[in-house]
C-alpha positions in Angstrom: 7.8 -47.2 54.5 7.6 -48.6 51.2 3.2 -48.9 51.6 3.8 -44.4 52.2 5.5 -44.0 49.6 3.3 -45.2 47.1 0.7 -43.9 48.7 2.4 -40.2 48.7 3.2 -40.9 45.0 -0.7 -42.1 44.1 -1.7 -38.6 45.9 0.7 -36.8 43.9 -0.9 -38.3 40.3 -4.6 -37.4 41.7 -3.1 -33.9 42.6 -2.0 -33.7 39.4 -4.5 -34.8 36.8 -6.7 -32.9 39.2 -5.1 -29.4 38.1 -6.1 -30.3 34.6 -10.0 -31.5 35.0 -12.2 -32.8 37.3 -14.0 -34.8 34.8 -11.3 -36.8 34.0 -12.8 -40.5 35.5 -9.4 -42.4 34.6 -7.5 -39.9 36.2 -8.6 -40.9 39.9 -6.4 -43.5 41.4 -7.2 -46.8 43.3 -6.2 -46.9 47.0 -2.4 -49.0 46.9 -3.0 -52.5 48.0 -1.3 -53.4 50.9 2.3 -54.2 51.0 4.0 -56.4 53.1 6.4 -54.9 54.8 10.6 -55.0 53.2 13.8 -54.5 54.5 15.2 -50.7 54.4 18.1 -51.5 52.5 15.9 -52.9 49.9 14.9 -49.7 48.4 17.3 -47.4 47.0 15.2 -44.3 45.6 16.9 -42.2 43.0 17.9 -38.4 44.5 15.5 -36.1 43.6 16.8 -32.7 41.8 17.6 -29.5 43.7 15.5 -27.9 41.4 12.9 -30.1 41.3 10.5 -27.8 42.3 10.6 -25.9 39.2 9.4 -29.2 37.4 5.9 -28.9 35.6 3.7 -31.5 36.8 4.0 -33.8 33.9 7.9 -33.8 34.9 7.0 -34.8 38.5 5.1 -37.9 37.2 7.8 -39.0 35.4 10.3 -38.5 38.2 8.2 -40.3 40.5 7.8 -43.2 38.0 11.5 -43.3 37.8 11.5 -43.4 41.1 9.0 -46.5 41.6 11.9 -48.4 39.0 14.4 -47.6 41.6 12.4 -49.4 44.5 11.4 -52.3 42.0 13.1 -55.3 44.4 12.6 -58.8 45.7 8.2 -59.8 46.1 7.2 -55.8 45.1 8.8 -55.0 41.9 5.9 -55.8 40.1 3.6 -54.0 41.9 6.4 -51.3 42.0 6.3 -51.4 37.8 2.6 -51.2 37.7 2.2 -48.3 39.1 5.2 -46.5 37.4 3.4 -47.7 34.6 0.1 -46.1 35.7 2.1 -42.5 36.4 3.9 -42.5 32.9 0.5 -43.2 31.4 -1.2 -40.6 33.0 2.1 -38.3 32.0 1.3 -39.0 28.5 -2.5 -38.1 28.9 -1.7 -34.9 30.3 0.8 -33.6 28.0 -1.3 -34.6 25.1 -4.0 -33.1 26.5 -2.3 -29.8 27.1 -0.9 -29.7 23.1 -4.0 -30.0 21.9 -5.3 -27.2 24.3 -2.1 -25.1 22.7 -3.1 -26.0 19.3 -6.7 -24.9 20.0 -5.2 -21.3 21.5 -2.6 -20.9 18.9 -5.3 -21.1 15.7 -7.6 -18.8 18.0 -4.7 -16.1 18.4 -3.9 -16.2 14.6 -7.5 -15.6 13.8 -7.5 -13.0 16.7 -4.0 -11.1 15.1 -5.7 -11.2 11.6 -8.9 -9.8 12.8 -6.9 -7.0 14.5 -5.0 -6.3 11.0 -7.8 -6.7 8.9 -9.2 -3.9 11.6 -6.2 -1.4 12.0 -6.7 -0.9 7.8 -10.3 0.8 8.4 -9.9 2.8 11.5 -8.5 5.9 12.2 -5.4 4.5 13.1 -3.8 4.4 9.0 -2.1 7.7 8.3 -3.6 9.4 5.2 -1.5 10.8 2.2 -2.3 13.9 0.8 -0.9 14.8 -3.2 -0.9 18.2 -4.6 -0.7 18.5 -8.3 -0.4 21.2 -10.4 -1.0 21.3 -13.9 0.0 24.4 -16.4 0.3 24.2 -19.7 2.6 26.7 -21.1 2.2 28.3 -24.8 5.5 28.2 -25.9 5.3 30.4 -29.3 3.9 33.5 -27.1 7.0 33.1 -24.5 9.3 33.0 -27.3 7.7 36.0 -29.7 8.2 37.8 -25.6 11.2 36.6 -25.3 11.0 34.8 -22.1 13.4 32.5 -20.8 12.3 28.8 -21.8 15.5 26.6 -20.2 13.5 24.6 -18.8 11.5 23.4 -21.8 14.9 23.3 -23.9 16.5 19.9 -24.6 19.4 20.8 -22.3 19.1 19.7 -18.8 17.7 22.7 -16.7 19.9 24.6 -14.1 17.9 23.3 -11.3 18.4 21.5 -7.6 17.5 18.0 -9.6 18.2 15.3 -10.5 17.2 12.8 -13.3 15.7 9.4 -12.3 14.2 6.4 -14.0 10.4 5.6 -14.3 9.3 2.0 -13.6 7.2 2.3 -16.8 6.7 5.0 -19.8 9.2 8.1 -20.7 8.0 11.0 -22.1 10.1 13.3 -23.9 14.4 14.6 -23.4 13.2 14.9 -19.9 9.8 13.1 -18.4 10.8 13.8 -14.7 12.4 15.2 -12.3 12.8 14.8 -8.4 13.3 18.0 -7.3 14.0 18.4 -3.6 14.0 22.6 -3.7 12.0 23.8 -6.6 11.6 27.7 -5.5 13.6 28.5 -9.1 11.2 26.6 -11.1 8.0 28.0 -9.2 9.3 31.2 -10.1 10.2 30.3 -13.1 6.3 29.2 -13.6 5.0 32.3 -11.8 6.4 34.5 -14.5 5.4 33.2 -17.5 1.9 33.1 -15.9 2.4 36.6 -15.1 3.3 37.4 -18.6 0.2 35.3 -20.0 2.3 32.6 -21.6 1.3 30.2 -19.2 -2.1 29.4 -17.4 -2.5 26.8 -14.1 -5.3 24.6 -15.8 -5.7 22.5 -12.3 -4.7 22.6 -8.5 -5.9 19.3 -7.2 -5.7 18.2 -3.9 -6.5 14.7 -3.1 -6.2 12.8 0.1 -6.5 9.3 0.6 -4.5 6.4 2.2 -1.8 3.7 1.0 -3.3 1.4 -1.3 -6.4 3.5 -2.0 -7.0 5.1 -5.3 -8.4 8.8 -5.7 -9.9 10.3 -8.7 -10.6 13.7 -9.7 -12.3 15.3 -12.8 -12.8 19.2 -13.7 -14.2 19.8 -16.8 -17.9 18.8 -18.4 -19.7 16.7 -20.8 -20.7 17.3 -23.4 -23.4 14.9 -25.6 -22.8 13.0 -29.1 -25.9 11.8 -30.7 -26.3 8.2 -32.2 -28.5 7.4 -34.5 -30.3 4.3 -33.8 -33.3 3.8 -35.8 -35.0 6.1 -37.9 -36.0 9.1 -36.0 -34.3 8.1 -33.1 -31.5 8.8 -31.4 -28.7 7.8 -28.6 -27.4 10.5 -26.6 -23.7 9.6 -24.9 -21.8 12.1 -22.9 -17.9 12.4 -23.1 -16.2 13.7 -20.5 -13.8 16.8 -21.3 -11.5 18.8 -18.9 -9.1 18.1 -16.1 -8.4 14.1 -14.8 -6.1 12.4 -12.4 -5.5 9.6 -10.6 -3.5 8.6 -7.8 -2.6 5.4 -6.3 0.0 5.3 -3.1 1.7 2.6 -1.4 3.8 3.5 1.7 7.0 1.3 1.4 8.5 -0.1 4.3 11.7 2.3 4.1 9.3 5.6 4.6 9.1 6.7 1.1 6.4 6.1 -1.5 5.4 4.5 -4.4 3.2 6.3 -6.7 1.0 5.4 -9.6 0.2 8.9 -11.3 -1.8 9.4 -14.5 -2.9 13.0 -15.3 -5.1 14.0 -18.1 -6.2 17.0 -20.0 -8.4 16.9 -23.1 -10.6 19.7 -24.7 -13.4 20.0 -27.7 -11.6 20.4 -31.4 -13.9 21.7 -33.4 -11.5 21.4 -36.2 -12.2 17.4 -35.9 -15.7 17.8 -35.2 -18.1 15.4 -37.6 -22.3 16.4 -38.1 -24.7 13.6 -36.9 -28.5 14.3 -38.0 -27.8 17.9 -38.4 -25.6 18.4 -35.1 -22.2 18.9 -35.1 -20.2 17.0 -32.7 -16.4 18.0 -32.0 -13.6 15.7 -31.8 -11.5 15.7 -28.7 -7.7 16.6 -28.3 -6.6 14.7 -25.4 -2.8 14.8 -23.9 -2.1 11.8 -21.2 0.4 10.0 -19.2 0.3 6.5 -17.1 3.6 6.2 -14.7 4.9 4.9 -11.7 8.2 6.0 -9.7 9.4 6.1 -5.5 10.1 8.9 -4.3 10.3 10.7 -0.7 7.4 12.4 0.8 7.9 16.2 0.4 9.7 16.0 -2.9 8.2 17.0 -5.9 7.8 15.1 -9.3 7.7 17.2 -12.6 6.0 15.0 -15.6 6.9 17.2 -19.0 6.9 15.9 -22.7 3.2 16.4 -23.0 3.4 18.4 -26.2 0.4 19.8 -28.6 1.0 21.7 -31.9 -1.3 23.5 -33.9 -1.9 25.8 -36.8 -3.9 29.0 -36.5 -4.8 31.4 -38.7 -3.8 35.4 -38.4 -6.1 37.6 -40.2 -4.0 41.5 -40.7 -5.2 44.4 -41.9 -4.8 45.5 -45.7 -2.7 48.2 -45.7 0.1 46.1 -43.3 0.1 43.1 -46.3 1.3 46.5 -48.6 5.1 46.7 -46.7 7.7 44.9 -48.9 8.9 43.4 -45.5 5.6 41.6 -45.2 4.7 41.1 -48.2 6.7 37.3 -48.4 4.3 36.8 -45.1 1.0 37.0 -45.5 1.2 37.1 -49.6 -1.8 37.5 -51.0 -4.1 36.6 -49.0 -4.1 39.2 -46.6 -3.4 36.3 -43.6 -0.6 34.1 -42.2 -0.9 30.5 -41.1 1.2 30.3 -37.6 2.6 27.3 -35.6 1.1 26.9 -31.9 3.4 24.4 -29.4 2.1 24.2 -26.1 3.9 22.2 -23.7 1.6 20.5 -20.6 3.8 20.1 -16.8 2.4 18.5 -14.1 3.7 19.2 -10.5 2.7 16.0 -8.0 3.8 16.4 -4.3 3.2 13.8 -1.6 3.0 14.4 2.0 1.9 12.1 4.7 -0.9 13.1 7.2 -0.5 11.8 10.4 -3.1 10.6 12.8 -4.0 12.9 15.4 -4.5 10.1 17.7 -1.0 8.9 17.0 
């Protein structure tokens, strides 16, 4: 009885290291030697589990060592403790085998769930944002001599559905922005001094891209500057002039957006302008602003404090220079010297696309 046991047990380790390799050459077992035969009451095998068929194979080695302990009595302990030897050792083998055959998997996995991040970014599967921006620059000294209604452009907080918030970098002015979740009073607001010519929409940009990804646009020209190099001979460098913006969007995890905005409009002064080998070159007048805030797609951001001021000349007619009341005006000289303030908004809207295939 004793010889079939460890005989069943030496089939159970070949079964075993079997399931894990066929190459394995210190995996096959030697036929038992024979045994002489023992009293029953000599062995007394440790109870096996109920649930010891829901032990892994390395576990049933183990048991079955345990089990050749149990039986190790009178002239065939040792022979008994051999071979519970030879099952725990070949316990071992297999379990290291199978971590490092884990570790192998695991690394390839990570690289797989990398690959398959470093691949979701360039597919179609990224939703796309899309900002509006609208940028109007509003003559201020013709709305007043019309006598429109400049609230908003006042140092007192406009009657608007907004509120003020803080920019992560750079202020502008009483009131640099506002996060306006109903603007209808404002667009009209804009719509009428445009109406009234004391406002013009410079730009309407529309740029898509997705989060993380920077978009550029420019409307305007070039025009060229000369540098002299050597004698008779000249550089020619072109400057840019017009309508610029740039965008950068991040997605946050809590839905809304972080946005990196910096709007630009410049134009030729001539009153700045400087001759180079006979050619004169005008300076430029540029108005700018660099800043980041979070917001919610589908508000809308209004950037303001972008102020220019400048002085214009206003030729009349003879006869007018001749009334007493105008007289103190335009003196002498038959012409009046008048302030110009302009005031530059920009309008910026996010709104996120979402993939059709989503």
């Amino acid at each position: 009885m004793v010889q079939r046991l460890i005989c069943c047990l030496s089939v159970l380790c070949v079964s075993v290291t079997s399931a894990f390799g066929s190459d394995r050459s210190t995996d096959t077992a030697p036929p038992a030697p024979p045994m002489a035969t023992i009293a029953p009451h000599a062995i007394t095998p440790a109870p096996l589990p109920l649930e010891s068929s829901a032990l892994s194979p390395v576990e049933h080695l183990r048991r079955a060592a345990d089990h050749l302990d149990a039986a190790a009595v009178g002239d065939l302990s040792e022979d008994f403790k051999k071979e519970a030897q030879r099952f725990r050792k070949t316990a071992d083998e297999i379990e290291r085998e199978v971590e490092s055959q884990l570790g192998v998997l695991r690394a390839e996995l990570k690289t797989i769930q990398q690959t398959i991040r470093e691949l979701e970014q360039f597919t179609h599967s990224t939703d796309q944002i899309q900002v509006n921006l609208q940028i109007i620059e509003v003559d201020v000294t013709t709305a007043q001599q019309m006598g429109l209604d400049l609230g908003f452009l006042s140092k007192t907080e406009p009657n608007l559905n907004g509120s003020t918030i803080q920019l992560a970098s750079g202020t502008f002015g009483n009131r640099a922005m506002f996060e306006l979740d109903r603007h209808e009073e404002l667009s009209s607001w804009i719509s009428n001094l445009v109406d009234k010519g004391a406002a013009k929409v410079l730009a309407e940009p529309r740029l898509v891209t997705t989060s993380g990804r920077p978009a550029t646009l420019h409307s305007g020209g070039e025009f060229p500057i000369l540098i002299p190099k050597e004698v008779g001979e000249v550089n020619v460098k072109w400057r840019e002039f017009g309508v610029r913006a740039e965008i950068l969007p991040i997605i946050l995890e809590n839905g809304r957006v972080k946005l990196d905005v910096a709007p630009e409009v410049s134009e030729r002064d001539f009153t700045n302008s400087v001759a180079i080998e006979g050619t004169v070159v005008p300076g430029i007048s540029t108005r700018r602003v660099n800043t980041q805030v979070e917001m919610s797609f589908g508000q809308t951001l209004v950037i303001g404090g972008l102020v220019s001021k400048s002085r214009e000349k206003i030729q009349v007619p003879p006869i007018l220079s001749k009334i007493p009341e105008l007289s103190q005006l335009f003196r002498e000289t038959g012409e009046s010297n008048q302030e110009r303030e302009k005031h530059l908004l920009v309008f910026v809207t996010p709104s996120l696309v979402k993939n059709s295939a989503d």
